[in-house]
C-alpha angles and dihedrals in degrees: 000000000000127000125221097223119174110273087234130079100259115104102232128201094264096051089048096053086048092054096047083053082055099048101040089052085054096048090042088041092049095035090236136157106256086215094044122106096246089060088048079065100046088052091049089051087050098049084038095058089036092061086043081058111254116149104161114108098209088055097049088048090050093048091041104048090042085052096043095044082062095044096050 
């Protein structure tokens, strides 16, 4: 699934909304808080490959869920 994100650097609503889809399936996926620390970190990754430019779905669960399974 890809998302249409602005071709700016603002973060619109409808980013944001996509991003929160992103994160909640991690935390469902990993079975994490969404207020633990674990999860502070999940949200940074997923601003952090959204400014690199990354706007695929399936890339930013792979990188995620590789990256969570280490942190928890």
């Amino acid at each position: 699934m890809h998302f249409i994100f602005q071709k700016d650097d603002t973060i619109g609503p409808a980013d944001i909304a996509n991003l929160r889809e992103v994160f909640e399936a991690l935390c469902e996926r990993e079975h994490l808080s969404r207020h633990s620390a674990v999860a502070d970190e999940v949200a940074k990754r997923i601003l952090q490959l959204y400014k690199a430019g990354v706007r695929d779905r399936t890339i930013f669960m792979a990188v995620i869920q590789s990256r969570a399974k280490r942190l928890h």
